[in-house]
C-alpha positions in Angstrom: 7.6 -38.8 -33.8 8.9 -35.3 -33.0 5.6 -34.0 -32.1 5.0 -36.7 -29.9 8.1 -36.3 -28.9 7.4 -32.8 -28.4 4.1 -32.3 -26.8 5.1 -34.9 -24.4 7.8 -32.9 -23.0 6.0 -29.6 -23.1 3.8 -31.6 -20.7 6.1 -32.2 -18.1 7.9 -28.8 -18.0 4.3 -27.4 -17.4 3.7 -30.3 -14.9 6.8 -29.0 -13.1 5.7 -26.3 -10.2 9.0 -24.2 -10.6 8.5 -23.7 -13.9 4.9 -22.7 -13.7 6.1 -20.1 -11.1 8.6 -19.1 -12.9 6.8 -18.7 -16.5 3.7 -17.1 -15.5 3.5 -16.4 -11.5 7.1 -14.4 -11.3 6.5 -12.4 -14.7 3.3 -11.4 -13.1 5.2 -10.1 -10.2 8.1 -8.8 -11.8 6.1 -6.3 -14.7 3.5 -5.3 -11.9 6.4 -4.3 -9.3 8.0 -2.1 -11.9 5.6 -0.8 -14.0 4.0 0.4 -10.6 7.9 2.3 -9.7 8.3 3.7 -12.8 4.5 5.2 -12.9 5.3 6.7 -9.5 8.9 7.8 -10.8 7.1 9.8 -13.9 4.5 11.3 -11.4 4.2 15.0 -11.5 4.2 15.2 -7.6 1.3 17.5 -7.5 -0.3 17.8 -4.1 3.0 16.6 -2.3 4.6 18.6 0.2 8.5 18.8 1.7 8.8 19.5 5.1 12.1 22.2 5.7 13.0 23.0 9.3 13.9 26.1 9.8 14.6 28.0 13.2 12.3 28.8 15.6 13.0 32.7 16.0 14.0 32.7 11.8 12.8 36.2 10.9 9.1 36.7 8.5 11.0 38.0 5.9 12.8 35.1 5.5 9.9 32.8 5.7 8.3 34.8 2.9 10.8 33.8 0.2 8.9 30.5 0.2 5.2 31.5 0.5 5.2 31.0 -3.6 6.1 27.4 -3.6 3.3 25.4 -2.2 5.3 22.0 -2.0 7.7 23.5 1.4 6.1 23.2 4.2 7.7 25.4 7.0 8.5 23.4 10.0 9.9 25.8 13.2 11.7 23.9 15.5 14.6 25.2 18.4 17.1 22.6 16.2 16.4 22.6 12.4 19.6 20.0 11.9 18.4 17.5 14.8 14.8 17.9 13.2 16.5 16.6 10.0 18.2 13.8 12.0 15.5 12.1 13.5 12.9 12.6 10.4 10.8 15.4 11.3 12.2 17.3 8.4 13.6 16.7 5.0 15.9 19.6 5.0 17.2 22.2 7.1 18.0 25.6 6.6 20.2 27.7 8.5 19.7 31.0 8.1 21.5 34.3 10.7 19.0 36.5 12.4 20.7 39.3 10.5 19.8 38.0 6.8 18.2 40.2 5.8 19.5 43.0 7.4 22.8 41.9 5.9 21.1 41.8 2.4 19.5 45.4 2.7 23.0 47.0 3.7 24.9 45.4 0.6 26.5 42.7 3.1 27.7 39.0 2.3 24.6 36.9 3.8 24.9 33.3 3.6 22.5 30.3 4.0 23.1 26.7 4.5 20.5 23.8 3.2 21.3 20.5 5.0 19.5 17.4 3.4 20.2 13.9 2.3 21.5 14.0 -1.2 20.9 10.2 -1.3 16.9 10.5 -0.6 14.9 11.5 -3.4 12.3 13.1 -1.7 15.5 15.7 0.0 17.0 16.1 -2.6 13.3 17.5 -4.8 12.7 19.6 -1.2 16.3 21.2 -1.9 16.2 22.0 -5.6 13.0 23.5 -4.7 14.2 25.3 -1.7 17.0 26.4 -4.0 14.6 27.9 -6.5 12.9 29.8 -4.3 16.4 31.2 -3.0 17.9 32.0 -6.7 14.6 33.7 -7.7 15.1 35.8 -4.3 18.3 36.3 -5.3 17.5 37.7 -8.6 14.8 40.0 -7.4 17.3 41.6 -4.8 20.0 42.1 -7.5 17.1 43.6 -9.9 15.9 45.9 -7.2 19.8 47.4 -6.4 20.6 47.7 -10.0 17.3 49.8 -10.3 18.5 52.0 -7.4 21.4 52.5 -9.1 19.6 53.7 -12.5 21.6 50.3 -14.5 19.5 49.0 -17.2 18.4 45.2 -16.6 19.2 44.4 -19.8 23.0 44.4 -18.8 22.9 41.1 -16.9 20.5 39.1 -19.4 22.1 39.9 -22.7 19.6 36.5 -24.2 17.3 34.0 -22.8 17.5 30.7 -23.6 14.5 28.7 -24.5 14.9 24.6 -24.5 12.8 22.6 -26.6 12.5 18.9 -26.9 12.7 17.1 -30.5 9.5 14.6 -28.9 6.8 16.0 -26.9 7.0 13.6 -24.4 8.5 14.2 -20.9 10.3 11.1 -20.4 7.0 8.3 -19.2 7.9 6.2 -22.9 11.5 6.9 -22.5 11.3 5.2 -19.3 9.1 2.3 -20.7 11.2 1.7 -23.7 13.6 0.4 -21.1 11.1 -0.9 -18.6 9.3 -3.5 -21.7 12.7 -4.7 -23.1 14.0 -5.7 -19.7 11.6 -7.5 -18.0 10.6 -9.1 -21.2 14.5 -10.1 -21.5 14.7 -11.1 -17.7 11.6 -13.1 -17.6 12.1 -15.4 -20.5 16.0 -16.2 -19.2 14.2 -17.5 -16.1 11.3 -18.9 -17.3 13.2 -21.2 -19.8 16.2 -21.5 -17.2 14.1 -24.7 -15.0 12.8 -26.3 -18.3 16.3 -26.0 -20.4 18.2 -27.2 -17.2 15.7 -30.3 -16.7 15.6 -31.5 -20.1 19.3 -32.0 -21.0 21.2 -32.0 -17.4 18.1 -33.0 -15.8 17.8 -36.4 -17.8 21.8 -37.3 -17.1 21.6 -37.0 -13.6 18.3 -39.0 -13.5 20.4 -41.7 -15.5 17.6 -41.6 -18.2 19.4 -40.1 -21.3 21.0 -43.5 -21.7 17.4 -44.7 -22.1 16.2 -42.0 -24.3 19.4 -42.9 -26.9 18.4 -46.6 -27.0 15.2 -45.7 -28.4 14.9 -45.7 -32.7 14.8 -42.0 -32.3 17.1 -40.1 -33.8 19.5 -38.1 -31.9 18.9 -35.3 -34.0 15.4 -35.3 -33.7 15.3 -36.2 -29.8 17.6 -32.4 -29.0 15.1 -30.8 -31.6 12.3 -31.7 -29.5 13.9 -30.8 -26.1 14.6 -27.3 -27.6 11.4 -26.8 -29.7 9.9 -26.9 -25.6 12.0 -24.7 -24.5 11.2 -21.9 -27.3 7.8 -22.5 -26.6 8.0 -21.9 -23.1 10.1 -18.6 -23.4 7.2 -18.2 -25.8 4.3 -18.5 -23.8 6.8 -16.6 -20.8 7.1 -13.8 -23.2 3.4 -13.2 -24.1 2.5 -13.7 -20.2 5.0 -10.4 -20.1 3.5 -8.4 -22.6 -0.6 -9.0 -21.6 0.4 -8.3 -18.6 2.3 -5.4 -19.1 -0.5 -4.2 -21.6 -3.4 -4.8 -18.9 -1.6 -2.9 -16.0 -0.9 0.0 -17.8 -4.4 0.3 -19.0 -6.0 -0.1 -16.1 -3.5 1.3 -13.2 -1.7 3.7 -14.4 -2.2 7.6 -15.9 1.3 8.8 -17.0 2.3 5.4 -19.1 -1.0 5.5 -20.7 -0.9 8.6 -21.5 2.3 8.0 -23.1 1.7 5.1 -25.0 0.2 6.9 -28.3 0.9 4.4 -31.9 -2.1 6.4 -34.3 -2.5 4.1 -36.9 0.8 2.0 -36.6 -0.8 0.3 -33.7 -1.7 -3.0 -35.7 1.7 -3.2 -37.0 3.5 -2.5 -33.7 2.0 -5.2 -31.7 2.1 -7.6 -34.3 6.0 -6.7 -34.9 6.4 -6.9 -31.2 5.2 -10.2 -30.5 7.1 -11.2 -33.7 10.4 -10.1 -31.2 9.0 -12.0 -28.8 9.4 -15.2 -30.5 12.7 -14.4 -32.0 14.3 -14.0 -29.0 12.7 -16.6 -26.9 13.9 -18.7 -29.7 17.1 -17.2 -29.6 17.6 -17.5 -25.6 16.2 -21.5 -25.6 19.5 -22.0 -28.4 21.8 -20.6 -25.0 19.6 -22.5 -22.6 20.5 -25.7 -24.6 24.0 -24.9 -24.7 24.3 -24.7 -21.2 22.0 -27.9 -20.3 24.2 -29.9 -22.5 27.6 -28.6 -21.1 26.4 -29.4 -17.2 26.6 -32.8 -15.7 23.6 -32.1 -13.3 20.8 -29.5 -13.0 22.7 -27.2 -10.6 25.4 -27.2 -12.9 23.6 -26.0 -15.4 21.8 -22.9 -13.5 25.3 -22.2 -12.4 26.2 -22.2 -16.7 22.7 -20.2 -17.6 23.1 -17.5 -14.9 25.4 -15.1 -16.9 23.4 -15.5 -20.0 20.0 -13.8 -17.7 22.5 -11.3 -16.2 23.4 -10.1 -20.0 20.3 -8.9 -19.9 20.7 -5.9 -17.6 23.8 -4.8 -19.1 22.4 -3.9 -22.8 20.1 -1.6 -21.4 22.5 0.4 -19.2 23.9 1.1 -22.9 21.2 2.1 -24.4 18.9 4.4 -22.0 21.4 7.2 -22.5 21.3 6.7 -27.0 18.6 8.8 -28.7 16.3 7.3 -31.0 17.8 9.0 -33.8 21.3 7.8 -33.0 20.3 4.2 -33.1 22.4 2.9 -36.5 23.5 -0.8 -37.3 25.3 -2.2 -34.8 22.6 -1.3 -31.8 20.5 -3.8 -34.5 23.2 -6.3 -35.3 24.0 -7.5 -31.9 21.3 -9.7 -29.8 20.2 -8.9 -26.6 21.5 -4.9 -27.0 19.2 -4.7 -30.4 15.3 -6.2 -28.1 16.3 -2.8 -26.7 17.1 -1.0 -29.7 14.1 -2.2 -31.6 11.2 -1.7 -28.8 12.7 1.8 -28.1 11.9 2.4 -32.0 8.7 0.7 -31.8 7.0 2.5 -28.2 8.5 5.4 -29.7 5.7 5.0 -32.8 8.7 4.5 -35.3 8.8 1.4 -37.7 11.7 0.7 -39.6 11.3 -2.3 -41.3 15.0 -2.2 -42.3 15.9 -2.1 -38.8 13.4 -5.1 -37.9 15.0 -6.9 -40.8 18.3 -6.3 -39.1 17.5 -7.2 -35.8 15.5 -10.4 -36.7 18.1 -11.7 -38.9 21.1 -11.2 -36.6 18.8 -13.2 -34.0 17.8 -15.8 -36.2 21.9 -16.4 -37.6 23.7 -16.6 -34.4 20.8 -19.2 -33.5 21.0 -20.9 -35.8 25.2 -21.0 -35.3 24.6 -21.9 -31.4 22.3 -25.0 -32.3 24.4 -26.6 -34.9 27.1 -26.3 -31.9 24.6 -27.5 -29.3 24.1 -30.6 -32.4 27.6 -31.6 -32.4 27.9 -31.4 -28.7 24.7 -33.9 -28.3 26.1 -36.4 -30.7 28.7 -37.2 -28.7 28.5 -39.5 -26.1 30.7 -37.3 -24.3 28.5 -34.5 -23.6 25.1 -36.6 -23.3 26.5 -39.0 -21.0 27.0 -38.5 -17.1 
């Protein structure tokens, strides 16, 4: 009877157009439109050039501080801030006529970068503007402390050398985030149309009262309606990850080149589709909750919303927390520990304590939200409208 019970309503949820958009079209959407942000956000930029407007009567000398840095391009125009204005120019400089006169007679010279802090692109033209400028700077102060017979030595005492503890430059830092996120995201609203039909749904149909008459157990009717919604956060969640898997294959260079497992590959995806599960499972317990407690099915979106905004707010937390900071409680709590544990796992680590932790916190507070989503659903109170 449950199985029948089961399949039959794993039929209609798929039979429903919003939730085939929303478990398989939207993913779809979602992964690509990011994965395709972040792979331009790890670029290197190479071959990209800045345009910086300077004036029009701006002195050689000046212009050959940049002639090193191949991503300025020059742009010399009557009014370098108006250029700036109306978009012909990231960034102008304002620079005197007497620069570098001022510079070769010991004098204060000053120069003034005007960009949009709030634009990426003018903001990369003025660090790299700003490069060129400080290693200008250093050459002039090198060349007057040679004219005065000073030792160079006296202003660097020691260099500083940074080194990273991974070799990567940031691409599966970024995707540790990117995976967790949208796999979080789309399950919450792939289950959302399917959890919100089958308990709110029936009541304001009037056809729960039908569905209690039957010889079926209560019991085994709600373990039905929530075995199909785990299954479609299921299915929503390995949509998520094939796709995600097939994009960065096949469209992208730094993420590729960042995902690197050895031999732990095996083991990784396995453990990750393992998460998968866990937490669709996990998410179709909250779903339930929220299906039960509504009297009709925009009641019940209005009750699910906050549970697929939680989502965003565990990652915030965690993007700035090394991998080797990670300890218990990033494990212990759900939602915060499916970004915890794929940061481990795209990072090549696998610590089956750790997985233990993470799928056992899951699987307990579960476990605590259906035997409340039980009691709520024997009463007439909460399963009739």
């Amino acid at each position: 009877m449950l199985l029948s019970i089961y399949l039959k309503e794993l039929k209609d949820s798929f039979r429903d157009r919003r939730t085939l958009l929303l478990t398989v079209f939207l993913p779809i959407f979602m992964m690509s439109g990011l994965v395709f942000f972040y792979e331009n956000m790890v670029s290197s930029g190479e071959g990209e050039t800045y345009a910086l407007a300077v004036d029009s009567n701006v002195s050689k000398d000046v212009l050959q501080i940049f002639s090193g840095n191949e991503a300025i391009e020059l742009v010399k125009t009557d009014n370098p801030r108006k250029a700036v204005e109306e978009g012909e120019a990231l960034v102008a400089m304002i620079v005197s006529s007497d620069f570098i006169q001022n510079i070769n007679e010991g004098k204060q010279a000053d120069i003034t970068l005007i960009g949009d802090s709030f634009s990426q692109n003018s903001s990369n033209l003025m660090n790299a503007a700003t490069n060129s400028l400080t290693a200008f700077e250093k050459e002039v102060t090198s060349e007057r402390l040679r004219a005065e017979g000073t030792d160079l030595s006296i202003i660097q005492p020691f260099t500083i050398t940074k080194q990273e503890v991974s070799d990567d430059e940031g691409s599966m830092f970024l995707l540790s985030f990117l995976v967790p996120l949208i796999l979080a995201i789309s399950i919450g609203v792939g289950t959302s149309p399917s959890a919100a039909d089958l308990f709110a749904g029936e009541k304001e149909k009037k056809t729960m009262e039908a569905l209690l008459m039957t010889p079926v157990k209560r019991s085994t009717l709600m373990l039905s309606k929530w075995l199909t919604i785990a299954s479609v956060g299921v299915i929503t969640g390995l949509v998520t990850l094939i796709v995600l898997a097939i994009e960065i294959t096949l469209f992208t260079e730094n993420l590729k080149d960042a995902v690197s497992f050895g031999d732990n590959v095996y083991v990784i995806i396995g453990i990750s589709l393992l998460l998968t599960i866990v937490y669709a499972v996990f998410i179709a317990s909250l779903q339930m909750i929220t299906s039960i407690l509504g009297k009709t099915v925009k009641e019940a979106g209005s009750y699910s919303a906050p549970i697929m905004m939680l989502a965003a707010f565990p990652g915030m937390i965690i993007t700035n927390v090394g991998l080797n900071e990670l300890n218990f409680k990033h494990f212990a709590i759900p939602i915060l520990n499916l970004f915890s544990q794929f940061k481990e796992l795209l990072m090549g680590v696998v610590d089956y304590q750790h997985i233990a932790i993470t799928i056992g916190s899951n699987l307990v507070i579960m476990l605590i939200i259906f035997a409340i989503g039980r009691v709520l659903f024997l009463k007439d109170k909460w399963v009739m409208n």
